[in-house]
C-alpha positions in Angstrom: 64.0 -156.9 -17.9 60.8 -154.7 -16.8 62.2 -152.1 -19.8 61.8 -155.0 -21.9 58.4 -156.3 -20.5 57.0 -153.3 -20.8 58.3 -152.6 -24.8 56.3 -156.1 -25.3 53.3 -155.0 -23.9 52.9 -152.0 -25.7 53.7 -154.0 -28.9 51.2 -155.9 -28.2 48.5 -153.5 -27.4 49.3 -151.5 -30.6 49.4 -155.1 -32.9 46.0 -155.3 -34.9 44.5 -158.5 -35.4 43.8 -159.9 -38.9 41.6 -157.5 -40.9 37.9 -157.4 -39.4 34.6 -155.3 -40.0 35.4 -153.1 -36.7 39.2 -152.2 -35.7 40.3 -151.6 -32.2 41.4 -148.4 -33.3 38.2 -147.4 -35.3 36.4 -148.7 -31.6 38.0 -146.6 -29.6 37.5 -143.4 -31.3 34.1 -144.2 -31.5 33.4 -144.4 -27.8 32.4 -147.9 -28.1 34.7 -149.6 -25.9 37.6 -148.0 -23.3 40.9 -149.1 -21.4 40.2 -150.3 -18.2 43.8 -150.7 -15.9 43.0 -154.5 -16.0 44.6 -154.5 -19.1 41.5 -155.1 -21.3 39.3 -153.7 -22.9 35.5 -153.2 -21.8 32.6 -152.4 -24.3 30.9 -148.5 -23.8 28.4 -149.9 -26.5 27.0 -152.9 -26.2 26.1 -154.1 -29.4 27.4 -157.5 -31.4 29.9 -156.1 -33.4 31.5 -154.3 -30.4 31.1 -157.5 -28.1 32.4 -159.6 -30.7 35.6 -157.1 -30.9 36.1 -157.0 -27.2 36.0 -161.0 -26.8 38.9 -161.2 -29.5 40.8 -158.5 -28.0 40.7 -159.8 -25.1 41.2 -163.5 -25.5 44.5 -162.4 -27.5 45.9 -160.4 -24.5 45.3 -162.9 -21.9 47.0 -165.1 -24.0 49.7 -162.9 -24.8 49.8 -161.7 -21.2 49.9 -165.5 -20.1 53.3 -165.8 -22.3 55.2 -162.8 -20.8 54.0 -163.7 -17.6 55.5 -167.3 -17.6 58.5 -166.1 -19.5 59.2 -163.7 -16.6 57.9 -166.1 -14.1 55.8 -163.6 -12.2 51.8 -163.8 -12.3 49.7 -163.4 -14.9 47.8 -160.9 -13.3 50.6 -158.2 -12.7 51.5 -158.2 -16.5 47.7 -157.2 -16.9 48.0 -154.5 -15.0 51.0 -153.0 -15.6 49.6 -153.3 -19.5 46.3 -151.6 -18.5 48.6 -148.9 -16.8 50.0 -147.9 -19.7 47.4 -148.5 -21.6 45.6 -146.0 -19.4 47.9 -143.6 -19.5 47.9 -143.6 -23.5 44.8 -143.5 -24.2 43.9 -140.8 -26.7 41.8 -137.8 -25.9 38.2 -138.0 -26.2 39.0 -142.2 -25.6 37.0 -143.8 -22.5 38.9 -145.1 -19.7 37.4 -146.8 -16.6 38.3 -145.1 -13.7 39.4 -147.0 -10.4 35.7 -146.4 -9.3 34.8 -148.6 -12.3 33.0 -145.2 -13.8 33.7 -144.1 -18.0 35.8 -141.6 -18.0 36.3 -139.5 -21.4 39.9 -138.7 -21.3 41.1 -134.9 -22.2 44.3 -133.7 -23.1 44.8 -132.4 -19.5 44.8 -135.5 -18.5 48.2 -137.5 -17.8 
């Protein structure tokens, strides 16, 4: 079951939305927003069309997350984090990730 929670939420963090002006993708190698081990995303930059794309990210996941988490029947909050975990973790280098001190972190490739 946790094998198959996790598959989910990876799927889910890969899945693009519909087509927009700024992809998650194209966000994140830009610096403009990071993985935080929440399990959502946080803007770097702060300007409209990044805040507009973190908003949307995020109100999908917590609605995803919501799903697994009552189809598993444990809280919503765990599925968050063991999404931002992995999320974390595969983050690309030169991606921001907030550390557990809340502080940007650009990630390297020595970093696991």
């Amino acid at each position: 079951m946790k094998k198959r929670l996790l598959m989910a939420l990876l799927a889910l963090s890969l899945a693009s939305t519909t087509a927009q002006a700024l992809t998650l993708d194209e966000a994140r190698s830009q610096g403009r927003v990071g993985e935080t081990l929440t399990g959502y995303i946080a803007p770097v930059s702060h300007d409209k069309e990044t805040l507009a794309l973190v908003e949307r990210i995020n109100k999908a996941r917590a609605e995803s997350y919501q799903q697994l988490a009552d189809s598993n029947n444990i809280p919503v909050d765990d599925v968050a984090k063991m999404a931002g975990q992995k999320l974390v973790d595969r983050a690309r280098p030169g991606e921001y990730v907030q550390g557990i001190n809340g502080k940007w972190l650009k990630k390297s490739s020595a970093v696991h």
